[in-house]
C-alpha positions, 0 to 999 in steps of 0.5 A, spaced: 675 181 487 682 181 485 681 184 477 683 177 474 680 173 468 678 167 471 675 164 465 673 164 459 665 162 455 665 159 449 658 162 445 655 158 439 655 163 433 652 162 426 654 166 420 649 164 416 643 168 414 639 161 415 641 162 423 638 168 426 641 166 433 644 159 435 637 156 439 635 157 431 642 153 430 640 148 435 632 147 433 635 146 425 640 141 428 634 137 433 629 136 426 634 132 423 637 128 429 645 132 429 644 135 436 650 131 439 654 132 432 653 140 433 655 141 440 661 136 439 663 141 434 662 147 437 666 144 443 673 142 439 673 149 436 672 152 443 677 148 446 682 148 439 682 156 440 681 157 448 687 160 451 689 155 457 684 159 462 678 155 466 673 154 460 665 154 460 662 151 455 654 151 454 651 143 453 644 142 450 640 138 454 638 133 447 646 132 448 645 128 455 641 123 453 645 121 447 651 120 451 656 125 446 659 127 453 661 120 455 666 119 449 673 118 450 675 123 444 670 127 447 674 135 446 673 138 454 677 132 456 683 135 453 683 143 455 690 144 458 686 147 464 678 147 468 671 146 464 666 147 466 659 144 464 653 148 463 647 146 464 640 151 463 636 152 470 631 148 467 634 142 465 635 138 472 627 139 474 627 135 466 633 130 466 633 129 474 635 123 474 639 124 467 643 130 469 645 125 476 648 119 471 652 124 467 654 129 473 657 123 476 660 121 470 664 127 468 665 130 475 670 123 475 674 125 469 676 131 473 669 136 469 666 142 473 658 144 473 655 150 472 647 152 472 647 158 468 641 163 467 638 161 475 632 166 477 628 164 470 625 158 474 626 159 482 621 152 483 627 148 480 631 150 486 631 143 490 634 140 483 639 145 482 641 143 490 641 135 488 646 137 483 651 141 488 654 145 482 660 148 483 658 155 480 651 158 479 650 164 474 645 169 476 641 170 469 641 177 466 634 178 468 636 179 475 641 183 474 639 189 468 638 195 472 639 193 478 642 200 482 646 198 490 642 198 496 635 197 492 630 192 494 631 188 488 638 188 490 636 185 497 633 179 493 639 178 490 643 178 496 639 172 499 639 169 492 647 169 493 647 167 500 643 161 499 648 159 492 654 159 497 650 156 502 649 150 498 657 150 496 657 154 489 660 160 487 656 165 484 657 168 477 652 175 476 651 174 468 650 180 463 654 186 467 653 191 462 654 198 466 659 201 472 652 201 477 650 194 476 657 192 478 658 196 483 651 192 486 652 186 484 659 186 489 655 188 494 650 183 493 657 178 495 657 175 488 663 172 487 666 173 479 662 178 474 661 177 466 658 181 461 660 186 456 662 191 460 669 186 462 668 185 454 664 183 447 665 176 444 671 176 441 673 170 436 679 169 437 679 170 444 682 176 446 689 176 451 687 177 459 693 180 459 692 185 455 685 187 457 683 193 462 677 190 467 673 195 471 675 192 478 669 187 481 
């Protein structure tokens, strides 16, 4: 609302011709038992080169029942502002009781949690609940498109209102267009992100020096 970078995500990206995209990355790392070493590095370079803004920092649901998170030496305990944790929607219906323990956990050291890609799964909304997450992500699939005072829109409205009924900001993922903003402000998200604001960019860009179309 106010024009202003709250925060930035940090994104897995792969130079490698062996990588097409970083679910390849994380499958490759999963049959050899090094998940939890490759989200580790992943999260001390984004914290090593984040600017001191909130961060948000995606986690593999393999990561969770390894225990990575818990470490001392754990990299996001150190970020000289807010992280936030993201966990995909369909990973609390899976890992209820998992997600539960580590929530806690990280929630006591000062730990945010984001539920990212909401709308892929709607029958996960009672788990997502138990969570009580500080901010939910609408997924791109809700957004692609979307045009002011349509009937899709009207959906996306009762989905923002029920999140901020249950507590949690709302963030409208994959802003691509002037259309899509200007519908999701009036849906009442509360912060947008996508390519429309800017690309990933590596290292990440001054907020100061970018120009935001205004949500």
């Amino acid at each position: 609302e106010n024009n202003n970078v709250f925060a930035h995500e940090a994104f897995a990206r792969s130079t490698s011709d062996r990588f097409a995209s970083p679910p390849d990355m994380f499958a490759a790392a999963a049959l050899v038992g090094k998940v939890g070493e490759l989200g580790r590095t992943l999260r001390q370079v984004a914290v090593q080169h984040a600017p001191p803004l909130p961060l948000f920092v995606n986690v593999h649901p393999s990561e969770l029942q390894a225990g990575w998170l818990a470490r001392e030496d754990e990299a996001i305990f150190w970020h000289r502002a807010a992280v936030y944790v993201e966990l995909s929607e369909s990973v609390p219906m899976r890992h209820r009781d998992l997600c539960r323990t580590v929530v806690r956990e990280l929630r006591g050291r000062g730990v945010f949690l984001a539920i990212d890609d909401l709308g892929l799964d709607m029958c996960n909304l009672q788990a997502i609940a138990d969570l009580s997450p500080d901010v939910i992500k609408l997924d791109r699939a809700l957004i692609v498109g979307l045009q002011p005072s349509s009937r899709q829109l009207r959906f996306v409205k009762h989905l923002v209102r029920l999140c901020t009924d249950m507590g949690s900001r709302v963030v409208a993922e994959g802003i691509e267009t002037p259309t899509e903003l200007q519908a999701v402000k009036e849906a009442g998200v509360q912060f947008a992100q996508g390519h429309l604001f800017c690309r990933p960019t590596f290292p990440a860009p001054e907020a100061g020096k970018l120009t935001l179309p205004s949500l």
